[in-house]
ZAMARGU-4260 file (C-alpha; in steps of 0.2 Angstrom, whole numbers, plus 5000, padded with zeros to 4 digits):
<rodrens>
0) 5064/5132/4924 | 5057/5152/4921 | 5041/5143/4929 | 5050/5139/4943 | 5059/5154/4947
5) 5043/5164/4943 | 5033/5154/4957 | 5046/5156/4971 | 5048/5174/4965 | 5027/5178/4967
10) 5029/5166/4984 | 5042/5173/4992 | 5031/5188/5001 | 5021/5178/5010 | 5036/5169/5019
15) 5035/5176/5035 | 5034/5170/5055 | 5049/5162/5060 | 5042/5145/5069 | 5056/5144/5084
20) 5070/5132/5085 | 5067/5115/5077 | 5075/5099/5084 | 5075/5082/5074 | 5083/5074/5089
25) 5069/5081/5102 | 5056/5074/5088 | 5064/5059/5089 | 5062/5056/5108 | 5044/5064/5106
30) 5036/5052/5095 | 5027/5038/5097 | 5024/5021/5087 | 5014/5004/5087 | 5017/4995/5071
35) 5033/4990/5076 | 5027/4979/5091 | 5009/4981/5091 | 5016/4990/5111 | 5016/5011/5110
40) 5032/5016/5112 | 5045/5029/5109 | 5053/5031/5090 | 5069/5031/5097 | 5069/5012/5107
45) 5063/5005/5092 | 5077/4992/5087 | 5069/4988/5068 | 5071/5001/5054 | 5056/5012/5056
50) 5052/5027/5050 | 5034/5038/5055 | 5028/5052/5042 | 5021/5066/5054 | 5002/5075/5049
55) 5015/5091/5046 | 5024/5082/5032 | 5007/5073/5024 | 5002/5091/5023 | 5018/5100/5018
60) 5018/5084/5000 | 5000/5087/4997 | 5000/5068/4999 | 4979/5066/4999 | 4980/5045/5001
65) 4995/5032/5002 | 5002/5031/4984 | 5005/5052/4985 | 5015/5048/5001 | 5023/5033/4993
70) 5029/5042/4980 | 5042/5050/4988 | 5050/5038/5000 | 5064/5030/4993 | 5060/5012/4996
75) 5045/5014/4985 | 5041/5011/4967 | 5024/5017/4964 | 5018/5012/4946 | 5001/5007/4936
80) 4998/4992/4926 | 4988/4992/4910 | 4971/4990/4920 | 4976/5008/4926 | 4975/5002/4944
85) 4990/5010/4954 | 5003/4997/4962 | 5018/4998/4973 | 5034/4990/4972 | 5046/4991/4989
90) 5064/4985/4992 | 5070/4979/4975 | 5053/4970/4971 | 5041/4974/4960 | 5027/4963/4964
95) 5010/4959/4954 | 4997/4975/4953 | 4991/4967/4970 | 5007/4973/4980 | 5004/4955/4990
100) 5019/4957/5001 | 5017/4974/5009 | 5002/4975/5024 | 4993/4988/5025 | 4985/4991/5043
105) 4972/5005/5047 | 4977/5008/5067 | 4982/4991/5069 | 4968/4983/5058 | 4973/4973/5043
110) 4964/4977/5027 | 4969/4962/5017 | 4958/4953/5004 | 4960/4936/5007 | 4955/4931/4987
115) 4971/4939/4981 | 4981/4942/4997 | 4982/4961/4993 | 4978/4977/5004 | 4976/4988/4988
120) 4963/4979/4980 | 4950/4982/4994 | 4954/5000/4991 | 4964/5008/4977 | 4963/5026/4986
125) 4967/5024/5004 | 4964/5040/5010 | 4975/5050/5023 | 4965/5065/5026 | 4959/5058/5045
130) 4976/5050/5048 | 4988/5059/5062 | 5004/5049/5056 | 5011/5034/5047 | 5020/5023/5051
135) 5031/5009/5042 | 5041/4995/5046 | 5053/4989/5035 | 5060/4973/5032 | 5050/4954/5036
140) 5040/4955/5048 | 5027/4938/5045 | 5033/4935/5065 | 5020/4947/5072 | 5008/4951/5059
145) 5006/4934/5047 | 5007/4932/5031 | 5010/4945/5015 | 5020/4956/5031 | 5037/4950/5018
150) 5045/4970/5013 | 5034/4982/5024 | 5021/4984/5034 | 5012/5001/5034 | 5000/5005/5050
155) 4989/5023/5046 | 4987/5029/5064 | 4971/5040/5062 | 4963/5055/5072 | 4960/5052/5091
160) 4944/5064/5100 | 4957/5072/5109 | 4965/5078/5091 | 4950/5087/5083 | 4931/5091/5084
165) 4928/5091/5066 | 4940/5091/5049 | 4933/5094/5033 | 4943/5093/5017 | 4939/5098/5000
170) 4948/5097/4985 | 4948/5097/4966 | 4958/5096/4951 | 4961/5100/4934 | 4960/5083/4927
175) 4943/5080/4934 | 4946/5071/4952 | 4940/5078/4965 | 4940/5072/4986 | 4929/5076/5002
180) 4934/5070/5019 | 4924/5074/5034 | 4928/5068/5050 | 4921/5070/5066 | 4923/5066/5084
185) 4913/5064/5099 | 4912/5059/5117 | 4897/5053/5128 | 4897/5045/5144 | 4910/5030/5142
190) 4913/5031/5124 | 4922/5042/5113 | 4926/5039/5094 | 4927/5044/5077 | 4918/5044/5061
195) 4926/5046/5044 | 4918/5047/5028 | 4932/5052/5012 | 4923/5050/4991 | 4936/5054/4979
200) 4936/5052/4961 | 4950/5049/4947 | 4948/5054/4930 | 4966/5055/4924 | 4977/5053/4917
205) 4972/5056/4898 | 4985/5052/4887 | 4987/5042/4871 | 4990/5024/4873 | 4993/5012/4860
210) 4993/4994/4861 | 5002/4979/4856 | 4990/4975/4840 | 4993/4997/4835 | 4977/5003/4840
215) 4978/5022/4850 | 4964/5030/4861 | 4966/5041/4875 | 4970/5030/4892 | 4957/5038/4903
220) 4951/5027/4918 | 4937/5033/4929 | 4936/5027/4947 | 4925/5031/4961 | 4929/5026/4981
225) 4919/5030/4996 | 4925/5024/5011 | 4918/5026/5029 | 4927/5022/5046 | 4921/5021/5064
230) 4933/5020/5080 | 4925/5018/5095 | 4934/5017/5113 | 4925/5013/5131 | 4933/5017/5146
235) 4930/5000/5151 | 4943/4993/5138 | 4929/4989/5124 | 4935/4994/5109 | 4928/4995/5088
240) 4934/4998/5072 | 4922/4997/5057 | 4930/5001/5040 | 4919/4999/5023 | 4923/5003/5007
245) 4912/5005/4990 | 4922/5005/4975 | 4919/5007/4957 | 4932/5006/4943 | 4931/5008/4923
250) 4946/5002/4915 | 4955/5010/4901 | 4959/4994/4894 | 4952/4975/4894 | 4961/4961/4901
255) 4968/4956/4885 | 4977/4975/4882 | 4965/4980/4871 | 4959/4997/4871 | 4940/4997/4876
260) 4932/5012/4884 | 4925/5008/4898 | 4917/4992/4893 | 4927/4982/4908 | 4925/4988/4923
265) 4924/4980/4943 | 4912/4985/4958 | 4921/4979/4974 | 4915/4982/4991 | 4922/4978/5008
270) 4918/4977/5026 | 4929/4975/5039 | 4928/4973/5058 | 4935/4970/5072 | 4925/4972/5092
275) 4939/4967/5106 | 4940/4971/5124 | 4957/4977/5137 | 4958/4972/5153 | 4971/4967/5166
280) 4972/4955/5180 | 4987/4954/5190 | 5004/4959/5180 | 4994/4952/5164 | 4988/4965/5152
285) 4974/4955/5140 | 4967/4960/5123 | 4955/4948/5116 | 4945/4953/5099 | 4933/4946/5086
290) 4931/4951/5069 | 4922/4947/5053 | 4928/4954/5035 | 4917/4953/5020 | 4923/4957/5000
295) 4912/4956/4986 | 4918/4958/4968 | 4908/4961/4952 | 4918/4961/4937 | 4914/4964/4920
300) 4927/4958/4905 | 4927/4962/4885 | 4938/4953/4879 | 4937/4959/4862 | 4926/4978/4860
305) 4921/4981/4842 | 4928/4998/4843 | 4943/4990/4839 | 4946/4988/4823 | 4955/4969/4822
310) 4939/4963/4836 | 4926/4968/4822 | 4933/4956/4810 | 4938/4942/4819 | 4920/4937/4829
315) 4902/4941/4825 | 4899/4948/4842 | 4910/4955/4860 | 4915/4943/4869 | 4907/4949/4885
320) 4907/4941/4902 | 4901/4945/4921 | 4910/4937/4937 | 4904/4939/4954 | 4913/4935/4971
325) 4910/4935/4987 | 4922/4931/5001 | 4920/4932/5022 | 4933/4929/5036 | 4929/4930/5053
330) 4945/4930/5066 | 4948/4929/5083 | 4964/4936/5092 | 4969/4934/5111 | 4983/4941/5116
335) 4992/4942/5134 | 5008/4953/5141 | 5019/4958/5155 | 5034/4963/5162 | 5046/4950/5164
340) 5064/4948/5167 | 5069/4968/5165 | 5059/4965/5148 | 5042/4964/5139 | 5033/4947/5134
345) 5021/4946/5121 | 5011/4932/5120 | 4996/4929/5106 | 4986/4916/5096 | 4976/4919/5081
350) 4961/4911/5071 | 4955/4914/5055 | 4944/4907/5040 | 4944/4913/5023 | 4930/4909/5011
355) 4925/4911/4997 | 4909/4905/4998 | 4900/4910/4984 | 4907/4911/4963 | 4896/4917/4949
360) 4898/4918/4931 | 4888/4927/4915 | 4894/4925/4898 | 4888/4925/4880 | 4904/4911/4876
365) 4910/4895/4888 | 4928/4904/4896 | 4934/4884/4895 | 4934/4885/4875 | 4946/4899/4875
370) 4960/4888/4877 | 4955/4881/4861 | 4959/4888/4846 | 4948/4905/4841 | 4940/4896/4827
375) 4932/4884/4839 | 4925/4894/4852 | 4909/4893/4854 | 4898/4909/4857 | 4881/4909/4863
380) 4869/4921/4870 | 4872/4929/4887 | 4864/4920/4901 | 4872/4913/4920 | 4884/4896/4915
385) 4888/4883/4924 | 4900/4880/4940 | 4910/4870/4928 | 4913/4887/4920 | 4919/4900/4933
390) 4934/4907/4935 | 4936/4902/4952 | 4929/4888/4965 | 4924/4889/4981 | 4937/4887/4995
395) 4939/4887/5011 | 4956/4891/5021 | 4959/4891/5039 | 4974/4898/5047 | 4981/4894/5064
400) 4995/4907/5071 | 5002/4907/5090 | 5018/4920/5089 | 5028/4927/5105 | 5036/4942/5107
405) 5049/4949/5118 | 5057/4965/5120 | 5071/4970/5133 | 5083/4987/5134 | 5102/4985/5143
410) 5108/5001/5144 | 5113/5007/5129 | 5108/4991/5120 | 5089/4984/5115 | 5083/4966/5107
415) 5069/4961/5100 | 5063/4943/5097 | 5048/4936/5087 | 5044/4921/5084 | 5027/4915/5076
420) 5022/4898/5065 | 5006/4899/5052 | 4998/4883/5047 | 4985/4880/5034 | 4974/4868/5029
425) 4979/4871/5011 | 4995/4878/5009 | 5005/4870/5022 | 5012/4879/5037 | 5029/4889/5043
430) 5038/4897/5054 | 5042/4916/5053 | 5057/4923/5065 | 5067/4941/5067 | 5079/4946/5076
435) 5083/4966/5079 | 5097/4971/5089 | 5102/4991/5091 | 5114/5000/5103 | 5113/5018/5104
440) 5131/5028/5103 | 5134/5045/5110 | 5126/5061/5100 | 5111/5053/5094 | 5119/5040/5083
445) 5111/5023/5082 | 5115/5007/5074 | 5102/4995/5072 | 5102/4975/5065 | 5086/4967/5061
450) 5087/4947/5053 | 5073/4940/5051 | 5063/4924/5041 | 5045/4928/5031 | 5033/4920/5023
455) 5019/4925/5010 | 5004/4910/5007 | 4999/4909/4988 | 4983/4918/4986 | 4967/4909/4981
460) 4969/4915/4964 | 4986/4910/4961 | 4982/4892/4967 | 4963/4890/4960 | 4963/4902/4945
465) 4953/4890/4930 | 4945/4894/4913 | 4956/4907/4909 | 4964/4907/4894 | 4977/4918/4899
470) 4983/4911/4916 | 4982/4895/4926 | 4980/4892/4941 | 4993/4879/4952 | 4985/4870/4967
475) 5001/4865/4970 | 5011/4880/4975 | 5023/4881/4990 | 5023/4894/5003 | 5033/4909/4997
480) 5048/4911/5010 | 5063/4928/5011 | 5076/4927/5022 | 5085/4947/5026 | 5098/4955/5033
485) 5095/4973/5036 | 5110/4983/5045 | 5107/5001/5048 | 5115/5015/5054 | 5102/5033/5061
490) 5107/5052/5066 | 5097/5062/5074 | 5103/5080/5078 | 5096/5096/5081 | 5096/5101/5063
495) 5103/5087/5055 | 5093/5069/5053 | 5101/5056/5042 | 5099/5037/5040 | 5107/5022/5029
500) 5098/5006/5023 | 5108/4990/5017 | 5093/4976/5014 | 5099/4957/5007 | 5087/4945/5003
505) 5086/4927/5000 | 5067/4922/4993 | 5064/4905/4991 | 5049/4897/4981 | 5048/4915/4973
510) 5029/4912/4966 | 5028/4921/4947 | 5021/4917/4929 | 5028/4907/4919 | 5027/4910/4901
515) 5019/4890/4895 | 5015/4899/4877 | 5016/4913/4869 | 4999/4919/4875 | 4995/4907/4892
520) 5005/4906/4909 | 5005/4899/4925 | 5007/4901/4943 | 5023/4894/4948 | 5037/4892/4961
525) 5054/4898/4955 | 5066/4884/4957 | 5080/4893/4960 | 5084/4906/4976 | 5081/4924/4969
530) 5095/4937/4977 | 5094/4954/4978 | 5102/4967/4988 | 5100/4987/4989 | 5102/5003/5000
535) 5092/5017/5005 | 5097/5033/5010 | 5090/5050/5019 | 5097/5067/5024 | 5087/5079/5032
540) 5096/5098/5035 | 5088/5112/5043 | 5093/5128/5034 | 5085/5139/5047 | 5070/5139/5057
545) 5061/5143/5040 | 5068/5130/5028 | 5072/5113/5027 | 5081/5104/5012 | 5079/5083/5012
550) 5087/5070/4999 | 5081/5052/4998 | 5090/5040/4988 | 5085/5021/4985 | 5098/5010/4976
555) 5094/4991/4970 | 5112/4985/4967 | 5108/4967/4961 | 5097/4953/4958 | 5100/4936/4952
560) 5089/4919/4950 | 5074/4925/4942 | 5072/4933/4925 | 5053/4938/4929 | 5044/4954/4928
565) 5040/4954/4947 | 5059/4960/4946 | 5058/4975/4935 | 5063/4987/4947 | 5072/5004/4943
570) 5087/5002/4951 | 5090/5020/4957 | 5078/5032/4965 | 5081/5049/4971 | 5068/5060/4980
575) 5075/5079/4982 | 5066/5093/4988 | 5065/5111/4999 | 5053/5114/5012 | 5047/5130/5021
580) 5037/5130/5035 | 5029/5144/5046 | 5012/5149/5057 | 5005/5154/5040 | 5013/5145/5026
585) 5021/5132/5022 | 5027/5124/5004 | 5037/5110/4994 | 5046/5109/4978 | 5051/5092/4974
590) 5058/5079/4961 | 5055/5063/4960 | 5066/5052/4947 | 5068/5035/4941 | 5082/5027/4932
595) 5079/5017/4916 | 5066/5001/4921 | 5071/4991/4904 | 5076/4996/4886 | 5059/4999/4881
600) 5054/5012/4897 | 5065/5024/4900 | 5070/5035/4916 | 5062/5048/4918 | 5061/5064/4933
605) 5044/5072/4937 | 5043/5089/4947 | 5028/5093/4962 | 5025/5108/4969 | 5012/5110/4983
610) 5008/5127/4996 | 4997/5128/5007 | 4991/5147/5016 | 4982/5145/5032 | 4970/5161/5036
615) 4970/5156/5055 | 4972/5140/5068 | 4955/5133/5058 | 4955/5136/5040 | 4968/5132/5026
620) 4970/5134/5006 | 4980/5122/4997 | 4988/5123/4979 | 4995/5106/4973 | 5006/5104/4955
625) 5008/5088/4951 | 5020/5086/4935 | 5024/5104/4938 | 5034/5104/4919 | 5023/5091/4911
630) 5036/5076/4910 | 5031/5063/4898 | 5033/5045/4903 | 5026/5028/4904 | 5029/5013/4912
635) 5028/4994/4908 | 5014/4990/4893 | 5015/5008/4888 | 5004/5014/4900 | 5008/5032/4904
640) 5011/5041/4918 | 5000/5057/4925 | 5002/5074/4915 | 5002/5092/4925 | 4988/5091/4937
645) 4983/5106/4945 | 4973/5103/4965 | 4965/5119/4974 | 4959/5113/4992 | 4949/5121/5007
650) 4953/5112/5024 | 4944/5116/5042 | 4950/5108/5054 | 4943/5111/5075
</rodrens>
């Protein structure tokens, strides 16, 4: 705490330049979103519980991609499995180290690997340094985006030409990361667009970890992410987004949880696209696209690393093994709208084909003979095996999608319906539905209902997995299905913001592991409904024109059907912090804090503090604390948490 009050004492002469008058009811009426109903329109008339994270307030976290700015939203539950890979968690669930039921859209454009049906495993740092503002959607929304769109969907709306000329960011930390964004705009004749390059890489965190058989070593993964994105806009309605990403990770640990030092590791790479053209004709307003995505994985396991002590004695050499993947899916959308009685319709149809069209394996044993027992596996020398042998066939799954929307205000009143029905040539179909009603009171009060119907396919691995000694795969699995019921209530005034979440769900055909022996599980449905409900809560006062204080809570009040660990989720959340803000400094001392996740990981409460100085309109230093008091704490499997990190940053932006 004497490092606390010291900092604010030494900051505390720089805080000068009052700012003006700030209104959370004008922002409210000022800002604009599209993820709600793929339509711009106004924050305020949008009957769903949305809430859109300004460029201001990235800056003012220090939040450099999604999991920083996850962090501290109370619907979030940002953790890392034992791979080291961060994950997320969001209204009472858990989920796999894949976050399969939250969609992640870059303006608009999904991101999602069709292999594993997750947006975070094309891209473990999704960068926010070219994005202007994020918005998220709570609650099912399947209806208008598809599968996976179950407990959010988050659209990162980036820089437009009119925004910027060029931004360049810089920044490194104590802990060895480091992360460079350029991004540049440009206009000529009919086109104007943006290009965007961010590398970044993660060293930390480096504490101890010990595993289940006793070993300790330092937990140190090592991760490297380039990512480039082009946005490209004609003034005759032509229009492309181009997003690849090249990925690198070294695990701390192998797939079995022993400790390795980088002897696993995966290469993934990712291409996606999408070229489309606007136009109108008559009251119609079309949009017609193409795309074509591409993943490629190259994964290297260990299974058991003669630096550990019990590998050594057991077998007379690693057990090393080499997969490769390649997966495409070319789309196409159509859509079509107009005003229609007082209202908007939304009319659209998608296409799609995921394939994975090509498997590889290399291995110095046969992956089938680890089912058997250890004294009967066969070890050979490394070389290419057979089909019979990979980890995963090669499928193909087509998905047809018509959905219609429609959107109408009376008065005081708005609705909004949607409606859309998915069928696969492998996993069945379904319809997906919501409902989201608001009527606006007097003084900037709102009150909001949204019920709704989703659905989540089972992803290629979970159906196909084979020769894994570890997990099965079941061909058989049923579409995944959550039913909701979100009311809501919203305040907006002019130094007072605040908002309440109640969320129940119904999931049907929850799809989890199930324990078949002590080592081996399997891919199943849940036979019974799971049922969970929670709250989240914000308040937002504005102290002066210089400082703001916010408190977020999140609040899981029960869940029942399903003893799995897809549902170890902390059931409380606070976020709690003080802001300042002025024309040449801003900063923000938070904490973020977790109740108790199970008996073995305990609670814990971790402390960021972030400043930023700005020399004039053009350049900027930042100064990040992460872990400002060094909390210790781990999460599931023992893996630990991030210790004090320390970020310096230069930022140019014109």
């Amino acid at each position: 705490m004497r490092a606390l009050l010291f900092l604010l004492a030494f900051l505390f002469p720089f805080l000068a330049y009052a700012q003006g008058v700030y209104s959370y009811y004008m922002l409210n009426k000022e800002l604009q979103v599209i993820a709600a109903t793929k339509e711009r329109m106004y924050l305020y008339q949008v009957p769903r519980y949305t809430v859109v994270i300004t460029r201001q307030q990235i800056d003012a976290l220090g939040a450099r991609n999604l999991f920083d700015l996850l962090e501290k939203l109370p619907e979030f539950y940002v953790w890392r499995s034992f791979f080291g890979l961060r994950a997320v968690g969001a209204m009472g669930v858990k989920q796999s180290y894949y976050s399969e039921k939250v969609q992640v859209l870059i303006d608009g454009m999904p991101i999602l690997d069709p292999s594993n049906g997750s947006s975070f495993s094309t891209n473990d740092n999704i960068s926010l340094d070219n994005v202007k503002q994020v918005e998220i959607v709570y609650g099912p929304l399947t209806s208008l985006y598809g599968f996976n769109s179950v407990l959010a969907v988050i659209n990162l709306v980036t820089y437009s030409p009119s925004d910027l000329k060029v931004n360049i960011d810089s920044s490194i930390s104590t802990g060895g990361d480091n992360d460079f964004n350029f991004t540049r705009s440009f206009v000529k004749g009919g086109l104007s667009g943006i290009i965007s390059f961010n590398y970044r890489e993660d060293r930390s965190p480096h504490r101890s970890y010990t595993d289940f058989l006793g070993a300790s070593r330092s937990y140190s993964s090592y991760r490297k992410h380039g990512t480039f994105y082009l946005k490209l806009n004609g003034k005759s309605g032509f229009f492309l987004k181009l997003y690849v990403v090249d990925r690198d990770d070294t695990f701390p640990v192998t797939i079995s949880q022993l400790v390795s030092n980088g002897n696993s590791f995966a290469k993934r790479k990712a291409l996606i696209s999408q070229l489309g053209y606007k136009w109108s004709a008559g009251s119609w307003n079309y949009t017609a696209s193409l795309g074509l995505d591409w993943f490629y994985l190259k994964r290297a396991y260990n299974l058991c690393p003669f630096n550990h002590p019990y590998c050594s004695t057991l077998f007379t050499q690693e057990l090393l093994a080499t997969e490769k993947r390649y997966t495409k899916e070319p789309k196409l959308d159509f859509s079509a709208s107009r005003d229609l009685f007082g209202g908007k319709l939304l009319l659209g149809v998608s296409f799609k084909e995921a394939h994975l069209y090509k498997t590889e394996i290399a291995a110095n044993f046969l992956p089938s003979t680890l089912t058997c027992q250890l004294s009967q596996l066969q070890t050979t020398y490394y070389h290419d095996l057979p089909s019979s042998e990979t980890l995963l066939p090669e499928r193909l799954r087509s998905t047809f999608s018509p959905y219609l929307q429609f959107y109408r205000e009376f008065g005081e009143y708005s609705a909004l319906f949607n409606v859309r029905w998915d069928r696969t040539n492998d996993a069945g179909d379904t319809v997906s539905s919501s409902l989201s009603l608001m009527k606006e009171l007097e003084n900037g009060v709102s009150v909001k209902l949204n019920v709704g119907r989703a659905a989540r396919v089972p992803s290629f691995e979970e159906m196909y997995i084979r020769n894994n000694p570890i997990l099965y795969g079941n061909p058989h699995l049923k579409i995944e299905k959550e039913n909701s019921v979100m009311p809501s209530v919203e305040f907006n005034g002019e130094r007072v913001s605040a908002s309440l979440l109640y969320y129940r769900s119904w999931f049907e055909d929850f799809i989890y592991k199930r324990k078949i022996t002590p080592l081996t599980y399997r891919w199943e449905n849940s036979d019974s409904t799971v049922r969970l409900q929670g709250l989240s809560a914000r308040l937002k006062y504005r102290l002066s024109d210089y400082y703001e204080l916010y408190v977020n809570y999140g609040h899981r009040f029960s869940v029942h059907g399903l003893d799995s660990e897809y549902l170890f989720y902390p059931k409380r959340k606070l976020v709690c912090g003080l802001r300042y803000e002025s024309k040449k400094n801003l900063f923000d001392l938070s904490t973020t804090a977790y109740s108790r996740l199970t008996s073995d990981v305990p609670g814990f409460a971790v402390w960021d503090f972030n400043f930023r100085h700005y020399f004039n309109t053009k350049f900027s230093f930042s100064l990040t604390l992460k872990n400002l008091f060094n909390k210790k704490y781990w999460f599931l499997n023992g893996v630990p948490g991030e210790e004090r990190t320390l970020w310096l940053g230069l930022h140019y932006l014109y």
